[in-house]
N, CA and C atoms as a LAMMPS dump frame, in Angstrom:
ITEM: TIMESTEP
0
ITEM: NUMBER OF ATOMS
519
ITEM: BOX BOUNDS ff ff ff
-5.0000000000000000e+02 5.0000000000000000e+02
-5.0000000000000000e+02 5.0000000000000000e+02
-5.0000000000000000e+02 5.0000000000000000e+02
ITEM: ATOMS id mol type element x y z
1 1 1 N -102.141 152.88 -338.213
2 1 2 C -101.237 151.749 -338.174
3 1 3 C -101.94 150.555 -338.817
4 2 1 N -101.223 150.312 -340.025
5 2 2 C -102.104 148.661 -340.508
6 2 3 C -101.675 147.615 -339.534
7 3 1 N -102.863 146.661 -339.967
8 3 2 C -102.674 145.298 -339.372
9 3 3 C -101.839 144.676 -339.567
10 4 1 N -100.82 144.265 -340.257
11 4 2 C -99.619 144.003 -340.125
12 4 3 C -98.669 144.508 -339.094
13 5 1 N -98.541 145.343 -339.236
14 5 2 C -97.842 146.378 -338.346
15 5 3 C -98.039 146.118 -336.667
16 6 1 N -99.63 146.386 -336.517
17 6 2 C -99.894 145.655 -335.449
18 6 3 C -99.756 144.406 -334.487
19 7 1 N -99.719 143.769 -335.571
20 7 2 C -99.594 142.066 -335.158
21 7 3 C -98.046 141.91 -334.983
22 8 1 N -97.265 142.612 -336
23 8 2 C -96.073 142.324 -335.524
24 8 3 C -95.496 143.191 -334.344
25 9 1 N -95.74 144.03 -334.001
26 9 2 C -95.703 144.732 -332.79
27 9 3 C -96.34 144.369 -331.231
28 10 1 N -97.214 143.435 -331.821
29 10 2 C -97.657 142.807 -330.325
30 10 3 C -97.42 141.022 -330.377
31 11 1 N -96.428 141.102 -331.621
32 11 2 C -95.861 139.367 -331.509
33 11 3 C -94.351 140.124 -330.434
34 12 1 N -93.912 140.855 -331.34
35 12 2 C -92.787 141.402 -330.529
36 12 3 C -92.642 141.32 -328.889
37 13 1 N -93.908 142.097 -328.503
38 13 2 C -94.173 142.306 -327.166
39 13 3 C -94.351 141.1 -326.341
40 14 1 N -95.039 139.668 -327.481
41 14 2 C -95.107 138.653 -326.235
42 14 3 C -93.956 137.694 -326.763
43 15 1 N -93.256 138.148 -327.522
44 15 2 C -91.572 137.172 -327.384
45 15 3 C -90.613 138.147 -326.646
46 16 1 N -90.97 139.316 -326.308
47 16 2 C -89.746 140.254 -325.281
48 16 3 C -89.669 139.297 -324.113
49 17 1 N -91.389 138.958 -323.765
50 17 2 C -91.882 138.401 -321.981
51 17 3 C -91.263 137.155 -322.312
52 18 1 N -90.672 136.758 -323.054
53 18 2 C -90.178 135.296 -322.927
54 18 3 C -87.816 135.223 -322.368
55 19 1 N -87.905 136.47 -322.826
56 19 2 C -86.537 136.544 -322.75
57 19 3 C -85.916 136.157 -321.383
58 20 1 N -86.512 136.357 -320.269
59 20 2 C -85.979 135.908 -319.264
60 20 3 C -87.554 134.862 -318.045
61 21 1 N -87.994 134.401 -319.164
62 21 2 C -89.198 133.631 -318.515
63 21 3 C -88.597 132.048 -318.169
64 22 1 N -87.658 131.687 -318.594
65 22 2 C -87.199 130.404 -318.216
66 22 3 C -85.825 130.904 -316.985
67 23 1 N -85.881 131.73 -316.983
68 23 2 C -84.607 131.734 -315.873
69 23 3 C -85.634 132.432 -315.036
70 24 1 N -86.783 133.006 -314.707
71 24 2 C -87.686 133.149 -313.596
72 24 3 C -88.219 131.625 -313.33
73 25 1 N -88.658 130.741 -314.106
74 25 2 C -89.341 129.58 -314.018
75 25 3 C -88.302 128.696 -312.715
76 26 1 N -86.617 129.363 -313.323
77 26 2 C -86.117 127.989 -312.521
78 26 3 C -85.849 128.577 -311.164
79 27 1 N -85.867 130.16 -310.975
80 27 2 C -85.903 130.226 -309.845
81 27 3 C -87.055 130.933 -309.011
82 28 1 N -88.108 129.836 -309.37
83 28 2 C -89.516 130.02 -309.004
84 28 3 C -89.394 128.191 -308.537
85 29 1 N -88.744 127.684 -309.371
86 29 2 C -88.557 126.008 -308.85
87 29 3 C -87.43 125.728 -307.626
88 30 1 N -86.708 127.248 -307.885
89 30 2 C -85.679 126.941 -306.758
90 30 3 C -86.082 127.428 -305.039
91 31 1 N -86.595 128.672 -305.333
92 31 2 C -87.584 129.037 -304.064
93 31 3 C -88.856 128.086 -303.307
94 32 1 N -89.112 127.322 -304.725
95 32 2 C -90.076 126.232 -303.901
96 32 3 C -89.155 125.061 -303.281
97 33 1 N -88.347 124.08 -303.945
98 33 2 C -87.581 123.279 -303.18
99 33 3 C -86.878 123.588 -301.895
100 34 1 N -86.59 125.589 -302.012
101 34 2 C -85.945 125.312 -300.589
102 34 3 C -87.359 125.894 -299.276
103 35 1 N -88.495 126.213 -299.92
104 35 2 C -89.167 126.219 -298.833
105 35 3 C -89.896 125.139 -298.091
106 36 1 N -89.551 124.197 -298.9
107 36 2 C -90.377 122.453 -298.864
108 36 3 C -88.664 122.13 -297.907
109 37 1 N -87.579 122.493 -297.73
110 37 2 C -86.3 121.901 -297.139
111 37 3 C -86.907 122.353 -295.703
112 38 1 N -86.593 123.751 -296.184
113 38 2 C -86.946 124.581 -294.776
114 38 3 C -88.134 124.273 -293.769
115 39 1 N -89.263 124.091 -294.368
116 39 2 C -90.148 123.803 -293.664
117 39 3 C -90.242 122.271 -293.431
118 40 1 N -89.228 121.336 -293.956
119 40 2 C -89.821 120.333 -293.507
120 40 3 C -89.431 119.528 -292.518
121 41 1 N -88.952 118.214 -292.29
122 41 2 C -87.98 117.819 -291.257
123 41 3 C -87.541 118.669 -290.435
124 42 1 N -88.173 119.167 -289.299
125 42 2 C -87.377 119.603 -287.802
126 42 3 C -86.581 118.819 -286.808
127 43 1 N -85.3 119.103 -286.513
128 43 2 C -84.994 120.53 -286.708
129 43 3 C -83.907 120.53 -288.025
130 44 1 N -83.588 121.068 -288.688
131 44 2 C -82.934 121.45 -289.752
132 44 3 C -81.456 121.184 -288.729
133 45 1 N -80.708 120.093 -290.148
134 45 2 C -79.365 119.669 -289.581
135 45 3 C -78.174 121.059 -289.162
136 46 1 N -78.469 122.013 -290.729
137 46 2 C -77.549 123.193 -290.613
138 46 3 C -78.557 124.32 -290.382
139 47 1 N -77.558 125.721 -290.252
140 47 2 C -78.054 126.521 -290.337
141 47 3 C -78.807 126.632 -291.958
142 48 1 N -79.863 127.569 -291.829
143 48 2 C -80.436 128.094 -293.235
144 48 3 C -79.337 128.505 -294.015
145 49 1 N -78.483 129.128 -293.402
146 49 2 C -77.65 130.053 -294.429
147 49 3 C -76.65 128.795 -294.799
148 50 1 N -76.302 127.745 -293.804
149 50 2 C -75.512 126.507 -294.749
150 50 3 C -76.456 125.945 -295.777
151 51 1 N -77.413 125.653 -295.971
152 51 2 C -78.456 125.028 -297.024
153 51 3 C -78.142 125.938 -298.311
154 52 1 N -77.661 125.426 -298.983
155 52 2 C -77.577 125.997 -300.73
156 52 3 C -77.795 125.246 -301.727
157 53 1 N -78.603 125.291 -302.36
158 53 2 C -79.495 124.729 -303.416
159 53 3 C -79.103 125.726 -304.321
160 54 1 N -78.646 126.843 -304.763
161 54 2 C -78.932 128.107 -305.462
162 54 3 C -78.291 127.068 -306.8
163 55 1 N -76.893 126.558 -306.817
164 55 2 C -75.953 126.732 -307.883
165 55 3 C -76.687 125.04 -308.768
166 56 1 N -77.504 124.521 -307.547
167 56 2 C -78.175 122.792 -308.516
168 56 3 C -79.48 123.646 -309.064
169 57 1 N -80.044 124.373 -308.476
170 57 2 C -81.271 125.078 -309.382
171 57 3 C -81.099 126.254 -310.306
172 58 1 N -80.248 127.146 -310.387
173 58 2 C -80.115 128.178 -310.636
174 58 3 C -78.599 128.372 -311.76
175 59 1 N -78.629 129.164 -312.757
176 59 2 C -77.546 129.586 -313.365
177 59 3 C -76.458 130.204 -312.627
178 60 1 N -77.268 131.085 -311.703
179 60 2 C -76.148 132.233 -310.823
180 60 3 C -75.489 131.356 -309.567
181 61 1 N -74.293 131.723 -309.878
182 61 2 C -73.806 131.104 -308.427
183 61 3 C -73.784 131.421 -307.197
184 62 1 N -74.362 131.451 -305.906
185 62 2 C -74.33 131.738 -304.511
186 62 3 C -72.996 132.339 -303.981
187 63 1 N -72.784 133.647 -303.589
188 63 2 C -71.963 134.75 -303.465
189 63 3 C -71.954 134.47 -302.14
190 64 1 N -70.932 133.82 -301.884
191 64 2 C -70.459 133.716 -300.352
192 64 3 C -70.154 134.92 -298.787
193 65 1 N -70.907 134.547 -297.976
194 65 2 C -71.26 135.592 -296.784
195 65 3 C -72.612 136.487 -297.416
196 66 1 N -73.099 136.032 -298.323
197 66 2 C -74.565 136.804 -298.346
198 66 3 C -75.977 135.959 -297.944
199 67 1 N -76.743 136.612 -297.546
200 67 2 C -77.854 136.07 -296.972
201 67 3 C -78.836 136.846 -297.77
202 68 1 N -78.891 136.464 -298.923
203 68 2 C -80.114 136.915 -299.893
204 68 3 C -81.647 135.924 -299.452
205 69 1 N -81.623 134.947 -298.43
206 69 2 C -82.6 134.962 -297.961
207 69 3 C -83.341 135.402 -296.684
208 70 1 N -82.78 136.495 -296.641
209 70 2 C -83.48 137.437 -295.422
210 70 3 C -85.115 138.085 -296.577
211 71 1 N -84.521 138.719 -297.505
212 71 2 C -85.388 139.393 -298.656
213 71 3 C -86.478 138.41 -299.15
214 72 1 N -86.387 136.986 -299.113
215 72 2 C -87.152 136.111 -299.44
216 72 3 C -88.485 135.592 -298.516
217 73 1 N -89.324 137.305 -298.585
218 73 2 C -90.548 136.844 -297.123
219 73 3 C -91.302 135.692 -297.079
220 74 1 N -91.294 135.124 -298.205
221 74 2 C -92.801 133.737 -298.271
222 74 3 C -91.915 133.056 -297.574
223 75 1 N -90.298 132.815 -297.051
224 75 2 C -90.123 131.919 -296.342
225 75 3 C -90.928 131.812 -294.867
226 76 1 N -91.441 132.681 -293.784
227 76 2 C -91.899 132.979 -293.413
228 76 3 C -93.846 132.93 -293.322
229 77 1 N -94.056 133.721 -293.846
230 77 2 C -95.846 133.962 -293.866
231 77 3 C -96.555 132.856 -294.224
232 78 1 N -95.731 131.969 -295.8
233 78 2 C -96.487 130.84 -296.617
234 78 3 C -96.682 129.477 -296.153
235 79 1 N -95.304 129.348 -294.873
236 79 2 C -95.26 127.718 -294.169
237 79 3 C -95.376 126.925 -295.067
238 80 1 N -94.695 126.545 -296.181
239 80 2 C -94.281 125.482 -296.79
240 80 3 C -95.104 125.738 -298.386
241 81 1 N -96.169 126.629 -298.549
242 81 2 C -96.85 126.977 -299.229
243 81 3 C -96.72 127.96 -301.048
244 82 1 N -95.229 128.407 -300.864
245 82 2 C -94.683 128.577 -302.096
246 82 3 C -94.822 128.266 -303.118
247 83 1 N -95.169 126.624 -303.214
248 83 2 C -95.074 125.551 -304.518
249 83 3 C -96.373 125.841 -305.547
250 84 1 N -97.371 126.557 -304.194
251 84 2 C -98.673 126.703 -305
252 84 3 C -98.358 127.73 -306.324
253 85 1 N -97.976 128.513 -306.372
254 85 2 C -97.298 129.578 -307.271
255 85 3 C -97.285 128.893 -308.677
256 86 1 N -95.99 127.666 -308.236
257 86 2 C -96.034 126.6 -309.93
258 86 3 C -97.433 126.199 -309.924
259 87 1 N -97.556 125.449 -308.981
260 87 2 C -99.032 124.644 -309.412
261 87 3 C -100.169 125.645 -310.055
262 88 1 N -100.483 126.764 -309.419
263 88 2 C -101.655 127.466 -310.083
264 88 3 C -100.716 127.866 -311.726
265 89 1 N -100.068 128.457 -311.739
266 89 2 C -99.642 128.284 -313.367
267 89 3 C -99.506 127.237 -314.214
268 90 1 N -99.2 126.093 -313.584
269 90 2 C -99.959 124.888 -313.964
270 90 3 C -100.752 124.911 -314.763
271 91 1 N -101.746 125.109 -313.602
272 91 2 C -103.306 124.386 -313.932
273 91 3 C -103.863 125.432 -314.677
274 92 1 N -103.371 126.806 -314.518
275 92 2 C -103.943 127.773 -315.313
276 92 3 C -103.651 127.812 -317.236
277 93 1 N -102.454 127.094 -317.264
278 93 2 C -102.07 126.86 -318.447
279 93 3 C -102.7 125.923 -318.819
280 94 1 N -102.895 124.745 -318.117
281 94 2 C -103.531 123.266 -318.839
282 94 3 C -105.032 123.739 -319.267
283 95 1 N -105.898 124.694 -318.425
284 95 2 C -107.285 124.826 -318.748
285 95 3 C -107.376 125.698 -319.712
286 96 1 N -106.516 127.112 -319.926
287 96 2 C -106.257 127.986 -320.685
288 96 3 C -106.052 126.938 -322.37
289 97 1 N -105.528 126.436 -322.367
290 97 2 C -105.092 125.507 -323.676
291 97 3 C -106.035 124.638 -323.568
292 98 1 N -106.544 124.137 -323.08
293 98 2 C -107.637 122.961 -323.414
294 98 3 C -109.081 123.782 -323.774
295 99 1 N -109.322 125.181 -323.136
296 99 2 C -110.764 125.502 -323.438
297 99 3 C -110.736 127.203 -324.095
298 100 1 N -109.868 127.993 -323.506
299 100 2 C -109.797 129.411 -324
300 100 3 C -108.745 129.744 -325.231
301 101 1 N -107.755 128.902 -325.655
302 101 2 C -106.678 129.166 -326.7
303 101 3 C -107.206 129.901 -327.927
304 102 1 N -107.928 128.284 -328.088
305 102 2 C -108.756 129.023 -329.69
306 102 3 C -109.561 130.264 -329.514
307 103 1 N -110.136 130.045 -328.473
308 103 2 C -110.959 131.231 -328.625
309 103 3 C -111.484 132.077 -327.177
310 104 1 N -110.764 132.847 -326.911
311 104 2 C -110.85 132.938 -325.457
312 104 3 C -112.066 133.934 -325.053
313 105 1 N -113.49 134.353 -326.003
314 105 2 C -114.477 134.847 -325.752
315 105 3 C -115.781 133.561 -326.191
316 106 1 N -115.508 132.648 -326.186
317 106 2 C -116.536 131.655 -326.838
318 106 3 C -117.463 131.177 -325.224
319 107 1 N -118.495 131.761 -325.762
320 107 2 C -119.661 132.163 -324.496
321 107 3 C -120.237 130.424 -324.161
322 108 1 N -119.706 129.456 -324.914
323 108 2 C -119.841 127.95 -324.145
324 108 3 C -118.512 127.921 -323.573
325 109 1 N -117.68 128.024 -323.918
326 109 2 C -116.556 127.827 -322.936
327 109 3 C -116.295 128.707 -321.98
328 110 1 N -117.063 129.646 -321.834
329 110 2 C -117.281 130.602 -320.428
330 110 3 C -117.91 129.802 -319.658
331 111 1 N -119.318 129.045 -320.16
332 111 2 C -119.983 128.622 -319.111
333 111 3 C -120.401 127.463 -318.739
334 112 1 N -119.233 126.73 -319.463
335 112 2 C -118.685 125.562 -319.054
336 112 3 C -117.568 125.981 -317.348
337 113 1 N -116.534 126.909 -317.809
338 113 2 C -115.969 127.127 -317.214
339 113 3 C -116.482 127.649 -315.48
340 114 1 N -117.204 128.119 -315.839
341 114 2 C -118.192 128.924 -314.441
342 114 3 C -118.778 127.927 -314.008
343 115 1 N -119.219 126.939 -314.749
344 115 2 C -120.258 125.671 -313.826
345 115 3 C -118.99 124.904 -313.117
346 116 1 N -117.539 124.523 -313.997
347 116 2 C -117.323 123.585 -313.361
348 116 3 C -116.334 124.475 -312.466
349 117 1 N -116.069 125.41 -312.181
350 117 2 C -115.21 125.852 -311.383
351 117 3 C -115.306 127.033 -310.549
352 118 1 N -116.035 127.932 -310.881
353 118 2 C -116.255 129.304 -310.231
354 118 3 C -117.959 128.986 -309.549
355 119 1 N -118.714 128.191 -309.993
356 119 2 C -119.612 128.452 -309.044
357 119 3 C -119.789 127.66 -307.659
358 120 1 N -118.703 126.94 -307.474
359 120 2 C -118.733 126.497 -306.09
360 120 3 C -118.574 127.202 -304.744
361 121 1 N -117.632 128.025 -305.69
362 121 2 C -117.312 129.304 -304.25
363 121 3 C -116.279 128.695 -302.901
364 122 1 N -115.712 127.928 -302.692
365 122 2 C -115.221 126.791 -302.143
366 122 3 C -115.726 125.683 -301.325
367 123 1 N -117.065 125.36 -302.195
368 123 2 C -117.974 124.075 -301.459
369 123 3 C -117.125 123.319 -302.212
370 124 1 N -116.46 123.382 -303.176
371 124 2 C -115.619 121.663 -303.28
372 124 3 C -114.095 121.799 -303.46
373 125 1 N -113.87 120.866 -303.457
374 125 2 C -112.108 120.655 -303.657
375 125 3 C -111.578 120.88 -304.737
376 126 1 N -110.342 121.788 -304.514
377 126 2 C -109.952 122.233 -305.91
378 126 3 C -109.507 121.068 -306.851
379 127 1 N -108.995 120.222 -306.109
380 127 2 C -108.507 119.394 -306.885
381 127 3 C -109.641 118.204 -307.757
382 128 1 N -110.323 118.226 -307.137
383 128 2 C -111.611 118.092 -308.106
384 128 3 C -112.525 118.7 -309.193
385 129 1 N -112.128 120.016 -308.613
386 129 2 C -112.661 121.137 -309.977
387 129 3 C -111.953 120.853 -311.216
388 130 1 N -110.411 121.205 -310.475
389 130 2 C -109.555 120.707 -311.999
390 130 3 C -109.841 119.663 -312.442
391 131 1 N -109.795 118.517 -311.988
392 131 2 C -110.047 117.395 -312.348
393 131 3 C -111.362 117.082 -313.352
394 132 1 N -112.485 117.797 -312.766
395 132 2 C -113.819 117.457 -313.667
396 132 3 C -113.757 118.592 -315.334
397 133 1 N -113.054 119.714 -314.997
398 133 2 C -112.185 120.995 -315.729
399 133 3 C -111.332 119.975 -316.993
400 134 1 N -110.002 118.746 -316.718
401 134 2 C -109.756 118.922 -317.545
402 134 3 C -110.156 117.294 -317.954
403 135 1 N -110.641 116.755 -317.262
404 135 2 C -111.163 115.429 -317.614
405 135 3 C -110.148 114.442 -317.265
406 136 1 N -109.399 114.993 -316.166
407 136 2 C -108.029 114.272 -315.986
408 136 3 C -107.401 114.418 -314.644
409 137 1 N -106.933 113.798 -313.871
410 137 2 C -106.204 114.571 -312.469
411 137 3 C -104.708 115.483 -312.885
412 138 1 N -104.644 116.048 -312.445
413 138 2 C -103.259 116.728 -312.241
414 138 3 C -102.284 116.05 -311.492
415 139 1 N -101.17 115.588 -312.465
416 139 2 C -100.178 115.007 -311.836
417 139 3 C -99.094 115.942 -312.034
418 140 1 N -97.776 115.572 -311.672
419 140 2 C -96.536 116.333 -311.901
420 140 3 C -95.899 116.33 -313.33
421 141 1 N -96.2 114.474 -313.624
422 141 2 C -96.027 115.249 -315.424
423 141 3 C -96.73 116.31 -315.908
424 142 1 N -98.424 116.373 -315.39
425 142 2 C -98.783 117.398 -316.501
426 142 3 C -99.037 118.507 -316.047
427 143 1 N -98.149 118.655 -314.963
428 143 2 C -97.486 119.957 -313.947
429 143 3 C -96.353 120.534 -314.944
430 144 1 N -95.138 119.318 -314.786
431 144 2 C -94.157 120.068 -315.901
432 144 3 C -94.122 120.402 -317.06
433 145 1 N -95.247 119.268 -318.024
434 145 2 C -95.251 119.828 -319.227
435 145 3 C -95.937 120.924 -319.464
436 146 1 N -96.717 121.188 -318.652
437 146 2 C -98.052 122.458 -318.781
438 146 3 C -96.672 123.504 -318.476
439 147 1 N -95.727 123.879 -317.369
440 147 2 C -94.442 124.884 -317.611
441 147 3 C -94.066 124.932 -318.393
442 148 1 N -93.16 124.136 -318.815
443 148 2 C -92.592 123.761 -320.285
444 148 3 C -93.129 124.358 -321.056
445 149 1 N -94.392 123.996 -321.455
446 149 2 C -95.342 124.467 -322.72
447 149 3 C -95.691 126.012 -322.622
448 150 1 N -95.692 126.413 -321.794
449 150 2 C -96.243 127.789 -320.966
450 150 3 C -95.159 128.838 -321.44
451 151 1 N -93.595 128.497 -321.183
452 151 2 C -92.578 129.152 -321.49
453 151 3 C -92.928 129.081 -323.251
454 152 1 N -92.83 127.868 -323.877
455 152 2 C -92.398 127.879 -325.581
456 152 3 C -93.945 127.944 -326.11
457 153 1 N -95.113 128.414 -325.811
458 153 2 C -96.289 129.223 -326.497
459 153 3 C -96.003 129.771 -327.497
460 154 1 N -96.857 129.119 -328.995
461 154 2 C -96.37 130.054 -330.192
462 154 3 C -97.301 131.259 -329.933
463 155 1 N -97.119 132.355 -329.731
464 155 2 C -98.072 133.275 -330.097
465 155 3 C -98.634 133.594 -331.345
466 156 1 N -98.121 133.025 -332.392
467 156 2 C -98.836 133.141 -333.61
468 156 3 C -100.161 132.88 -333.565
469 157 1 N -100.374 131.566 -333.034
470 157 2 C -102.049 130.979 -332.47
471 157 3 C -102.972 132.04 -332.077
472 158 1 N -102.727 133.14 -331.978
473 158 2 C -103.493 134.206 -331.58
474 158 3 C -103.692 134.875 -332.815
475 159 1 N -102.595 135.209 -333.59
476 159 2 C -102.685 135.803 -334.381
477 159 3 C -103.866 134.961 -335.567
478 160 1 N -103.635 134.185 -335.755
479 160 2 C -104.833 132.979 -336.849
480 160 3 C -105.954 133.157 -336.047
481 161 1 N -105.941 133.345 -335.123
482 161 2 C -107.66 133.22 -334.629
483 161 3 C -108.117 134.814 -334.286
484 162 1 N -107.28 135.542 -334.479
485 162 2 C -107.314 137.259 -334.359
486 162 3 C -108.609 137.731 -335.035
487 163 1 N -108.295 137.544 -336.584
488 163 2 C -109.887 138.005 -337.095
489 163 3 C -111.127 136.989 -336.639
490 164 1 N -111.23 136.004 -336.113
491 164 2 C -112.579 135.069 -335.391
492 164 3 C -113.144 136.016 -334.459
493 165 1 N -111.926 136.82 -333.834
494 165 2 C -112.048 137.608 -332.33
495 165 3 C -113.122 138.4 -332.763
496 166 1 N -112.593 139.414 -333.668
497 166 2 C -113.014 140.799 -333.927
498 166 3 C -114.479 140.667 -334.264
499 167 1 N -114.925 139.086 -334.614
500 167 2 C -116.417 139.357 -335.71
501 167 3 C -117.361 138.923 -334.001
502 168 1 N -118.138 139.524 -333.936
503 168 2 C -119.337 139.313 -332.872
504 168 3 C -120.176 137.732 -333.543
505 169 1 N -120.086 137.275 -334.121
506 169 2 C -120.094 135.715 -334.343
507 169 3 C -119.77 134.745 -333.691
508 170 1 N -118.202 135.197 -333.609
509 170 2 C -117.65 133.856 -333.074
510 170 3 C -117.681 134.122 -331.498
511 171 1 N -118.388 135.364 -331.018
512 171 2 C -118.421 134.828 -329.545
513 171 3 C -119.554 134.429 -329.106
514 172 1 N -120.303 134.288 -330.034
515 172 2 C -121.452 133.611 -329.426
516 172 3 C -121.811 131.795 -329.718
517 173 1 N -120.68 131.324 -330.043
518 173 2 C -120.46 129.851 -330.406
519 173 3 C -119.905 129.171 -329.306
């Protein structure tokens, strides 16, 4: 199989994962708003099953007499804790693009990465790791734009830095 061939066969593969990545995103935003409802203010005015958020977050409309949140266990186990889900894709996107994009074997940006974040082990606060990570705090703008950006990723960018990969050179820069 030539390289052509290749590249377009695994551009293919990461624009398939995009086909329904914004309608998971919004109801990954919709499961968090209603576990931040649910868990918050006690006691909850209505029942759970009166609370519907589905049709302001979601394309699909809420099918009346169903309780599709019985199936929804993190309401339960996570206690309000759902949201982390966006946030670590977040932050995983903002550091991913700021240090691994170009080159995601470049043996200084490994160990950059390991000093400021993996070798604490949880002696410090995450929110400080990120913070010293991207030289910046994490707010909710650069919560949403890091989604945003996450969904519309050119994958071509891989492809231009594809042959850098292959040469044992560029991972030692």
């Amino acid at each position: 199989m030539g390289s052509h061939c290749q590249k377009n066969k695994v551009s293919q593969l990461c624009e398939s994962k995009k086909i329904c990545a914004a309608a998971d995103r919004k109801f990954q935003v919709f499961y968090t708003t209603l576990d931040q409802i649910y868990h918050g203010k006690y006691p909850l005015r209505n029942s759970t099953t009166d609370i519907n958020y589905q049709e302001k977050f979601c394309d699909l409309p809420y099918v009346p007499n169903t309780a599709w949140k019985l199936w929804f266990s993190y309401l339960l186990g996570y206690g309000a804790k759902y949201y982390s889900y966006l946030m670590l894709r977040a932050v995983t996107f903002m550091v991913w693009k700021k240090y691994f994009l170009q080159n995601p074997f470049s043996r200084a940006t490994r160990k950059c990465y390991c000093r400021e974040m993996l070798a604490h082990c949880g002696g410090k606060e995450p929110f400080l790791m990120v913070e010293s990570v991207l030289h910046k705090g994490p707010s909710i703008d650069n919560f949403v734009s890091a989604l945003v950006s996450d969904l519309d990723l050119d994958f071509e960018t891989y492809f231009m830095e594809f042959e850098k990969w292959k040469h044992p050179k560029s991972l030692t820069s």
